[in-house]
N, C-alpha and C positions, 0 to 999 in steps of 0.2 A: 563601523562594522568590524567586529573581529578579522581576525585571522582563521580561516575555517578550516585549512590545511591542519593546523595545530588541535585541530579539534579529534584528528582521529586518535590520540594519545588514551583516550577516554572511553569507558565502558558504557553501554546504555546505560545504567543506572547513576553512575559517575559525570554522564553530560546532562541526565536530569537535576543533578543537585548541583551543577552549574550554572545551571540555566534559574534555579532557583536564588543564585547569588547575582545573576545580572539583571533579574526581573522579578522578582518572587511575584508584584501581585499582576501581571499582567494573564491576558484570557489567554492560559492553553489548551483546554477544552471548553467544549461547549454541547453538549444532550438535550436535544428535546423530547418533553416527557409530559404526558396528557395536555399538547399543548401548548408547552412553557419550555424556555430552552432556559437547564439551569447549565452553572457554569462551572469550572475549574480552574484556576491561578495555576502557577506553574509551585507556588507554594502548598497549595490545596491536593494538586497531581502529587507530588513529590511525600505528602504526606499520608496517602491512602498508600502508596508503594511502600509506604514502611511499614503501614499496618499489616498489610498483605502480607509484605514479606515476613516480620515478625511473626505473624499467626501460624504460616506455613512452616516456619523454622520451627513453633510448639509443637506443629502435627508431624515433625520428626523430616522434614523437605532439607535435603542438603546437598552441597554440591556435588555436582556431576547426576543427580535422579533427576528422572523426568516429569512433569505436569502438562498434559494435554487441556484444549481449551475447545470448545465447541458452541459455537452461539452467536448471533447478530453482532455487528458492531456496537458497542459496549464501549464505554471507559473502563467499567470493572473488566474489562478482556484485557486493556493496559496497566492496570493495576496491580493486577495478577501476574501479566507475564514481566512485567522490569520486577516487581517482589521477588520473584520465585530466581531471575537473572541477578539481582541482589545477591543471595545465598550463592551463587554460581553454580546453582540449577541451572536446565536446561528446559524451555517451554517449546511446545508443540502445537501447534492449529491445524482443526481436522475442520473440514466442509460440514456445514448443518446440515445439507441435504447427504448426508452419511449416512448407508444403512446399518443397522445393528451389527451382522458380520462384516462388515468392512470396518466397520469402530473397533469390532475385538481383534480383530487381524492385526488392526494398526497399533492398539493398545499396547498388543502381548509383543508384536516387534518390536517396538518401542519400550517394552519395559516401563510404563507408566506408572504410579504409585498415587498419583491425586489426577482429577478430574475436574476441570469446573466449565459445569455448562450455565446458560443464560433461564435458563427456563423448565418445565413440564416438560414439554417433546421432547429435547434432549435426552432430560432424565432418566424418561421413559425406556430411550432405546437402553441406555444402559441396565435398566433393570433387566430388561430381554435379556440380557448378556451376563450378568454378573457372575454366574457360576463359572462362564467360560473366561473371567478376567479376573485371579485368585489374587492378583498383586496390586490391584486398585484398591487401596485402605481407606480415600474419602474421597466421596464427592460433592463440590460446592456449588451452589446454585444464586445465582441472584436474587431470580424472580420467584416470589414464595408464591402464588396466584396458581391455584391448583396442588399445593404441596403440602396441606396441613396432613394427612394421612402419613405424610414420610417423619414427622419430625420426630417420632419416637423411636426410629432406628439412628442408630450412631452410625452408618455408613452415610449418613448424609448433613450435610452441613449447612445452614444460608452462610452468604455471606459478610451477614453483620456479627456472626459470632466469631466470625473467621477475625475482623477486626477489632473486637474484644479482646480477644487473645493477644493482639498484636499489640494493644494497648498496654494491658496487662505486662505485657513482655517490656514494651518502654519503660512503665513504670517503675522495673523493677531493673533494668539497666540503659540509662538512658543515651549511653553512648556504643550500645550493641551493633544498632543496623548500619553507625554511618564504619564502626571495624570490618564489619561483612564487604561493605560498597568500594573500602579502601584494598581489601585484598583481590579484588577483579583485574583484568587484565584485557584488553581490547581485544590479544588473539583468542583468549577462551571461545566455546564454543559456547553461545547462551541460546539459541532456535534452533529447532528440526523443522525444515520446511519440504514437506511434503511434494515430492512430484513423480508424476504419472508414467508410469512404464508401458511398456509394447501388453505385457503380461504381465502376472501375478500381482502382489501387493507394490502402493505407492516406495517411492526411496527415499528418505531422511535425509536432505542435505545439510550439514552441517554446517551454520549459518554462526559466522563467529560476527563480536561486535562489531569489530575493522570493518567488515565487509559492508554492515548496513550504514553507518557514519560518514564511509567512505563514501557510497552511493550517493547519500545525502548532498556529501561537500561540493562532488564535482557536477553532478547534476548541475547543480544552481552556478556555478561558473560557466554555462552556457547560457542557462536561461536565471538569470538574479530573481530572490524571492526575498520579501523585505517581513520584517516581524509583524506588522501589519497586516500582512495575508492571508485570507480565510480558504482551506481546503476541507470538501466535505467527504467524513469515511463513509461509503456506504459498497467499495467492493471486498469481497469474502477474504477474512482476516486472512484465513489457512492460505490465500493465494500471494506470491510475491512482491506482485506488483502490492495491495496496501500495508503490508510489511516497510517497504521499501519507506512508503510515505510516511507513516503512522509510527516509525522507528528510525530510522535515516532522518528524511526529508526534513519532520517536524522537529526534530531532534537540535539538528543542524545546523535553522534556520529560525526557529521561535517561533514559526506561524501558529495560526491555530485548526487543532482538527475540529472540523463539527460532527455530530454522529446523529444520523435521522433518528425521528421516530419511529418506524418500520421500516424494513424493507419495500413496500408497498409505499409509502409516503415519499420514498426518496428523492423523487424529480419533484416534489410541491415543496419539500424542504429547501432539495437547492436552490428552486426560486425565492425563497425568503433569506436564504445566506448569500446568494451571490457571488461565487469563491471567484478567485486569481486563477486560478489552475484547476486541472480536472484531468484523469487520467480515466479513461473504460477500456473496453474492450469495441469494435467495430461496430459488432452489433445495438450498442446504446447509440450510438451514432447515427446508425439506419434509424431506429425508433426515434429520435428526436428529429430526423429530417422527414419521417414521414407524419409527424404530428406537425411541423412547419406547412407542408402539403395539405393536410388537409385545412390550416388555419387562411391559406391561400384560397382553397376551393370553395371555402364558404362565407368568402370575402365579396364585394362589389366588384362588377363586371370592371371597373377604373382600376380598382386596386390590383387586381389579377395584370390587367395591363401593361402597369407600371412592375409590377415582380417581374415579368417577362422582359420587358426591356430594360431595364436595373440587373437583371441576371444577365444579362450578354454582355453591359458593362463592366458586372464585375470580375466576370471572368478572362476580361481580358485584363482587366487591372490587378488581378490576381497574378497573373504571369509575370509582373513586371516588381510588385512585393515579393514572391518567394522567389525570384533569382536578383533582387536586390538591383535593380535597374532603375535610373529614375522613369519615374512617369512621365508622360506630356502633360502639360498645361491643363486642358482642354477635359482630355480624359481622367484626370484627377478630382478636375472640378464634379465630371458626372460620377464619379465612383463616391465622393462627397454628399452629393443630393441625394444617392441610392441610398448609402445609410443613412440620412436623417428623416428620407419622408416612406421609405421601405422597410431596409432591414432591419433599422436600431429597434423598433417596435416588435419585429417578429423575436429579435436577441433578448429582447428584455422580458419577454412571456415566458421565455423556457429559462431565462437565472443564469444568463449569459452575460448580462451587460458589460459588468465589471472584469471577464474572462480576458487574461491578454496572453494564455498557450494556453491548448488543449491538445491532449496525447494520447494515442491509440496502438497498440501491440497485440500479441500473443494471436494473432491470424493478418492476414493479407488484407489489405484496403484497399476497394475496388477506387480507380480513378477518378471514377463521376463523384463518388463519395466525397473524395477529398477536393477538389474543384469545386462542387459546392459549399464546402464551410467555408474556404478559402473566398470565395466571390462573395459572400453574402459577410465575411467581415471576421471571421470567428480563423486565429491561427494556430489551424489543425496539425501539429506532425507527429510522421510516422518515429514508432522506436523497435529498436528492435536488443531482443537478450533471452535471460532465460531466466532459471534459477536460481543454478549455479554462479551468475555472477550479478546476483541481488537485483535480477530485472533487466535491467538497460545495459547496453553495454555501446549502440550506436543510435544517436539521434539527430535530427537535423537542427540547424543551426537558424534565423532571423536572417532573411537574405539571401538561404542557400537551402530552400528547400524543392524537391525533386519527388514529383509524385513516384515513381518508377523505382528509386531508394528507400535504404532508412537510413540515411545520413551518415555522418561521421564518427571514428572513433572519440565516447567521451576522455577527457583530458586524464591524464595515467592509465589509460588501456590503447593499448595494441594489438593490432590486426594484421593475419595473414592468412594466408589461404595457401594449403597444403597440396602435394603433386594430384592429390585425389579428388582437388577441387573443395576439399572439407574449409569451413569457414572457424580459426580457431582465434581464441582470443588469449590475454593477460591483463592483469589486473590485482588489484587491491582487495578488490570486492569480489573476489573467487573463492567459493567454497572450500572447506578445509578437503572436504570427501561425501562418502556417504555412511553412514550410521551403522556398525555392523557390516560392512559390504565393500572390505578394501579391496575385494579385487576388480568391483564396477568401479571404487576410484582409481584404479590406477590406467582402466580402461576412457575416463573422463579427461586426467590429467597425465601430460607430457612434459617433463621440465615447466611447469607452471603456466604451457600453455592448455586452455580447453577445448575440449573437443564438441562444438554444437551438435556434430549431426545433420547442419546445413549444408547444403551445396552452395556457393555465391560466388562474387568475383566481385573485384575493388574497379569503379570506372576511373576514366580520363580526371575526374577532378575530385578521385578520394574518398568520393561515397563506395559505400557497399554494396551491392543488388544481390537480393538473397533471391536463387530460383526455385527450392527445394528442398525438401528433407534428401 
């Protein structure tokens, strides 16, 4: 394995054409599509990034301008944004479920000049809006299916023509995209990653590449992630946490991202991939324990049974894994039977099997919650972060997990907690600012520490306990 410390030297686009000298043909993507999962090499990825990027560079895209992206998880949503981070543009992800005024709000702060949505609906909203958005000169689309009506205005683009262009543009210098990728710099700011304020419009945090590579590195120095490993994208690009994964993590580490068929397909997909890892939010968590529940209630009167007393086993053998204690004999043995004649069956319906951490943030997890992935075999932990410092900033550790925490400072972040009880941190992986709005950053950042906005307190053995905004 490399040295992954040394990897933050490196721009997004710059560790993709790395990763293409230490792997070219291995699976970095994977899209399923009526069906069929076609795939991507990391030579294959790295070569659509230059199409993108060159095409964009003809429609006049350079550094420092912004391109907003709005649409389902996509490859071409990666393609787009490391292209357009190539030029040492700057890309932006907005939530699909965006209203048309919330799009132009964000558009016009943002200063956006290209657009690429995935589809029709997107499109659509921009049409709503177009008068109110004078500075978006094109928008690119994927999916043509619904679209032949537009193709005679030049404010709209697919994007196979967008990689015509980029071709074109190779053809005619074929050593252009890798001069662009060489003048990058890990502090540039390559994302605006969108977050929610009390009031008015969202804030652009300035998301430079250090920050996300960073994230990637030291992640996996807690919990190790091998090139081998399947992680599926299916949470909302514009949100940090698949940022994190999808630009960091996969970056990093060489795993591979898979991208569902729909949004709607995404739990039948994960049961056909299988991933190492998984990150949501609480609530997928609730919904997959309450599809376990009912997989139980319309089970045989035996089976029910045996979940019942398999679940009091594993919860006690639960306490003795997350605080790293050995087990008894006796009760190892039945925590053993539980998974093979119980739980591995219920794990293997929901595309868990192969799962060895699953991770939950951005809300509070209730205890029963976590107690139960934990006993039934699935290890659940809490993380806790924000934004501003590329998601995570404290996770628990193999041995040392704590329903009532979210673990420890990751390795190069530091924690403390101010006279006010404010929970601040430092890092790598901390935001440059916000977009336009240095005087919210200077309200964020103190000598390099950040200001969450949480209340918490550090316990007896290190962990954090967050009480509060």
């Amino acid at each position: 394995m490399e040295n992954r410390d040394e990897l933050v030297k490196y721009t997004i686009p710059q560790l993709l054409r790395w990763r293409v000298t230490q792997s070219a043909d291995k699976v970095a993507l994977r899209e399923k599509d009526f069906g069929r999962w076609n795939i991507y090499t990391w030579r294959t990825y790295y070569e659509f990034v230059r199409k993108s990027g060159l095409g964009l560079a003809e429609l006049g895209l350079e550094k420092g301008d912004r391109i907003a992206l709005i649409g389902d998880n996509i490859p071409e949503l990666l393609f787009v944004a490391v292209g357009a981070q190539a030029l040492g543009a700057i890309s932006a992800g907005l939530y699909q479920s965006s209203l048309p005024e919330e799009i132009s709000g964000i558009l016009n702060y943002l200063g956006v000049s290209i657009v690429f949505c995935d589809d029709q609906e997107q499109v659509d909203k921009l049409i709503d809006i177009r008068a109110a958005i004078p500075q978006v000169k094109k928008v690119i689309y994927e999916d043509p299916r619904g679209m032949r009506n537009y193709r005679s205005d030049d404010w709209f683009m697919p994007i196979e023509d967008l990689y015509r262009l980029g071709d074109a543009a190779y053809a005619k210098d074929p050593d252009r995209f890798e001069r662009l990728v060489d003048q990058g710099s890990p502090d540039d700011v390559c994302h605006l990653c969108l977050t929610s304020g009390t009031t008015g419009l969202p804030k652009g945090a300035e998301m430079m590449h250090r920050n996300y590579i960073n994230m990637g590195v030291q992640i996996t120095k807690v919990d190790p992630l091998e090139e081998t490993d399947e992680y599926l994208s299916f949470l909302p690009f514009a949100w940090i946490g698949e940022q994190m994964n999808s630009f960091g993590v996969a970056l990093a580490t060489g795993i591979t991202v898979n991208f569902p068929e729909s949004v709607e397909t995404a739990m039948e997909d994960l049961k056909e991939i299988g991933p190492h890892f998984v990150f949501g939010a609480p609530r997928i968590y609730e919904t997959i324990r309450s599809q376990i529940w009912l997989k139980i209630d319309e089970s045989y009167w035996l089976n029910q049974a045996f979940y019942r007393y398999f679940m009091k086993v594993g919860e006690t053998a639960a306490g003795y894994r997350m605080s790293g204690k050995p087990m008894p004999a006796l009760l190892a043995f039945k925590a053993w039977l539980g998974q093979t004649l119980v739980f591995r069956q219920l794990i293997n319906q929901i595309g868990f099997l192969r799962l060895r951490r699953a991770y939950t943030g951005g809300a509070a997890l209730g205890p029963d919650l976590f107690t139960f992935y934990q006993a039934i075999g699935i290890n659940l932990k809490q993380i806790y972060g924000q934004t501003e410092i590329t998601g995570i900033a404290y996770m628990h550790s193999d041995g040392d997990v704590k329903s009532d925490t979210v673990g420890i400072p990751l390795p190069k972040t530091e924690c403390k907690i101010s006279e006010e009880g404010e929970i601040l941190s430092r890092s790598p992986s901390v935001c440059r600012g916000y977009y336009k709005l240095p005087e919210k950053a200077e309200e964020l950042l103190t000598e390099g520490w950040l200001h969450s906005g949480d209340a918490g307190y550090i316990d007896d053995n290190g962990h954090l306990v967050v009480i509060d905004r």
